[in-house]
C-alpha positions in Angstrom: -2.8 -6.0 26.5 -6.3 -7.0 26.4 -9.2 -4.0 27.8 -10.5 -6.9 29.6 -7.3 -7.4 31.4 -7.3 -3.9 32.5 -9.4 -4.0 35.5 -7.1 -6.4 36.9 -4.1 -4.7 36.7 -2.8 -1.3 38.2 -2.3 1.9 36.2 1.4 1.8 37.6 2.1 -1.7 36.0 0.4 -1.2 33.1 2.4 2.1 32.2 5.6 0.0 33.3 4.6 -2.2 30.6 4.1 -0.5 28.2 7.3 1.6 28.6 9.0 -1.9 28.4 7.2 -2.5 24.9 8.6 1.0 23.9 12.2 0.4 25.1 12.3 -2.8 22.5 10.3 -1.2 19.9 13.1 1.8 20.1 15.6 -0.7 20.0 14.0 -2.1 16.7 13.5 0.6 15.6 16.8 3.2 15.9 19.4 0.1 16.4 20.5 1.7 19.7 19.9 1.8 23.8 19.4 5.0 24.8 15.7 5.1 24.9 16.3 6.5 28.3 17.9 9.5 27.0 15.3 10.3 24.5 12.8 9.7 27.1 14.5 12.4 29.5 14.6 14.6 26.3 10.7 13.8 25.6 9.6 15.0 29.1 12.0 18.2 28.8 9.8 19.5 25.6 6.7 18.6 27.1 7.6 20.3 30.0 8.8 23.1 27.5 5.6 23.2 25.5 7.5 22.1 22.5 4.8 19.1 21.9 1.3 20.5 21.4 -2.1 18.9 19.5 -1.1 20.8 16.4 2.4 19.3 16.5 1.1 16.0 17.0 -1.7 16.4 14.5 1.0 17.4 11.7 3.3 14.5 12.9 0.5 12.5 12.0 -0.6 13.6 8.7 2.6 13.5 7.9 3.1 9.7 8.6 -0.4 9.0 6.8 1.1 10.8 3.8 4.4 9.6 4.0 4.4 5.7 5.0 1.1 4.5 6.9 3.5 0.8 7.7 6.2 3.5 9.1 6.5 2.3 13.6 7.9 6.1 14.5 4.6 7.7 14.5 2.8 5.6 16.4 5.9 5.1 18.6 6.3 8.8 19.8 2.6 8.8 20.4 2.6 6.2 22.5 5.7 7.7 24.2 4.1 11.2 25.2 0.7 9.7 26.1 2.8 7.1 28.4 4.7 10.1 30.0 1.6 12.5 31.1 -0.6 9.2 31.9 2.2 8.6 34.7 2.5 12.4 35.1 -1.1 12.2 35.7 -0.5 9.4 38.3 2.1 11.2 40.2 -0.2 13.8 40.7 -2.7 11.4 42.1 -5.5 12.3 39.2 -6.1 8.9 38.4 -9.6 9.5 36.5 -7.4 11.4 33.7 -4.8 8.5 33.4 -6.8 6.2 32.4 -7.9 7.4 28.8 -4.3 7.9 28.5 -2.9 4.2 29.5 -5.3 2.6 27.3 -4.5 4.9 24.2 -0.4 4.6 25.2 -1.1 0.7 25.5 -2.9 0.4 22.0 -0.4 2.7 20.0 2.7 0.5 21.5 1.4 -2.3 20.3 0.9 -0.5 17.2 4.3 0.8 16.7 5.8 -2.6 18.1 3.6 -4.3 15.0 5.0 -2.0 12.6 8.4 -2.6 13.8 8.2 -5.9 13.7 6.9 -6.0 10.0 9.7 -4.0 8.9 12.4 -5.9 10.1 11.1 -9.1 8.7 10.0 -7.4 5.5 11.0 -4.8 3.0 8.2 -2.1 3.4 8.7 0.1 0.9 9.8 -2.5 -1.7 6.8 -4.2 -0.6 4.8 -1.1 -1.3 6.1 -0.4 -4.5 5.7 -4.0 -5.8 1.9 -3.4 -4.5 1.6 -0.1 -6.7 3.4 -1.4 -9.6 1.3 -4.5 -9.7 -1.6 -2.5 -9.0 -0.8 -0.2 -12.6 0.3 -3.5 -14.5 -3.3 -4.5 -13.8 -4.6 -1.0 -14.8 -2.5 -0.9 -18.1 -3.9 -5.2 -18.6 -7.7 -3.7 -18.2 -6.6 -1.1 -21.2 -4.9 -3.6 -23.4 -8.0 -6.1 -23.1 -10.2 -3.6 -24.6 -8.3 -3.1 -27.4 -8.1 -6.5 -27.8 -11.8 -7.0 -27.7 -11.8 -4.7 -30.0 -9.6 -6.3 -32.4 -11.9 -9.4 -32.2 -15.0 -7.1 -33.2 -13.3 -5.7 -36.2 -11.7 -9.1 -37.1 -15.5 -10.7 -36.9 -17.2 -7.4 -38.6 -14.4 -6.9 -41.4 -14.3 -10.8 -42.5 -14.5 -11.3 -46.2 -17.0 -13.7 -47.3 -14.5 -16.2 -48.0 -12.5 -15.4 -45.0 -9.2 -14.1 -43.9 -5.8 -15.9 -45.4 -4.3 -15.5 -42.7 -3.3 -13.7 -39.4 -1.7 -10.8 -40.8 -4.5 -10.2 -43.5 -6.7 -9.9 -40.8 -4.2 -7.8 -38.5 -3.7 -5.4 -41.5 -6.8 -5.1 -42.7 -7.8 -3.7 -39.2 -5.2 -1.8 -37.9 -6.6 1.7 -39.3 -9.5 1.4 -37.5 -8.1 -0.4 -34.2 -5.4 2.8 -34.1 -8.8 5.3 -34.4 -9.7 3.7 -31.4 -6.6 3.5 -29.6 -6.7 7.6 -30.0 -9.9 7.9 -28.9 -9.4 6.1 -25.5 -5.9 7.8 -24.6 -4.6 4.0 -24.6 -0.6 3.7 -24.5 0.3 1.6 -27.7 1.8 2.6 -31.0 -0.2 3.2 -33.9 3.1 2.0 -36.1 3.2 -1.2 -34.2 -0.6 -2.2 -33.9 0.2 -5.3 -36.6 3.7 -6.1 -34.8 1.6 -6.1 -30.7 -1.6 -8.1 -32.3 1.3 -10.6 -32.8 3.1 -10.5 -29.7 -0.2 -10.7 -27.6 -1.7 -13.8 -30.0 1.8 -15.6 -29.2 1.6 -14.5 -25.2 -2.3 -14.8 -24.6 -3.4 -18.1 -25.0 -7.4 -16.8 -24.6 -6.7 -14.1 -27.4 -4.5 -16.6 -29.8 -8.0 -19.4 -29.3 -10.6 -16.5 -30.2 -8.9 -15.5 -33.3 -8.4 -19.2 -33.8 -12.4 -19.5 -33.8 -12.5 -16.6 -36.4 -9.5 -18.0 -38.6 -10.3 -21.6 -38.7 -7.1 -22.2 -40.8 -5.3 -21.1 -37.5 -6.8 -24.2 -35.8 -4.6 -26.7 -38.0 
């Protein structure tokens, strides 16, 4: 619900709301209809004391930790800050409800998001396509300078009449390219420098033109 649109409507209906946007988003989320039940069960601990700030405040850390795209944080949230914005109605203290409705209202919609996204979507394989993709770059930004690298020593190390070939050049190199793989803690084998210069001139087509441009006899 829009702030704006809270002016016009009554703390009762707006709490009615948003416990109807919590009924579905418990239905989304546990694949059952007994939101009622839980509900009852909510009040009874926080009529208990069982739910205090620290509680919450762990609760919460644990869903930043744990899955930030996870709906059953913001879901119980919503849920307790619902229940003691209408206890705080019942008891006719309406200045105190209304932090509490707005804060119930956002997190609903929150958790109703979330619970939406992970119906339609595969969260976590999502995630972990995100981080592997994000260390395939990494390991890509690693490789790149060693094949810079290569290029340097293939342009430095050139006899006066040229290389032969490809694997002149790759040999003639590889002593020094594995020296620098050490020294930057990158993860290739020493033993196959001469065997990945070849797989990455037949797989990068930027990398196979530059050593084209230092091995003209590539070119042909």
């Amino acid at each position: 619900m829009l702030f704006k649109d809270l002016s016009k409507t009554s703390p009762e209906v707006i709490i009615s709301r948003t416990w109807e946007s919590l009924r579905d988003t418990h239905e989304n989320l546990f694949e059952n209809s007994r939101f009622d039940e839980f509900i009852l069960a909510l009040r009874e601990s926080i009529k208990n004391g069982d739910i205090t700030e620290a509680l919450l405040d762990d609760l919460r850390l644990q869903h930043i930790a744990a899955n930030k795209m996870s709906a059953e944080y913001p879901f119980l949230y919503a849920c307790i800050l619902n229940e003691l914005a209408q206890q705080a109605i019942s008891s006719g203290d309406h200045n105190r409800s209304w932090p509490l409705i707005t804060h119930a209202s956002a997190s609903a919609e929150g958790a109703a998001t979330h619970a939406f996204y992970s119906t339609v979507i595969d969260t976590t394989a999502a995630l972990n396509h995100r981080r592997a993709m994000a260390g395939a770059n990494a390991r890509n930004a690693k490789f790149q300078k060693v094949k810079d690298y290569a290029l340097t020593l293939m342009i430095e190390k050139r006899p006066k009449h040229g290389w032969d070939d490809f694997m002149h050049a790759a040999e003639s190199i590889k002593n020094e390219l594995g020296n620098f793989i050490d020294m930057k803690k990158i993860g290739l084998r020493k033993e196959l420098i001469t065997k990945t210069l070849r797989r990455w001139r037949k797989d990068d087509e930027i990398f196979r033109r530059a050593i084209a441009e230092i091995i003209p006899s590539l070119k042909q």
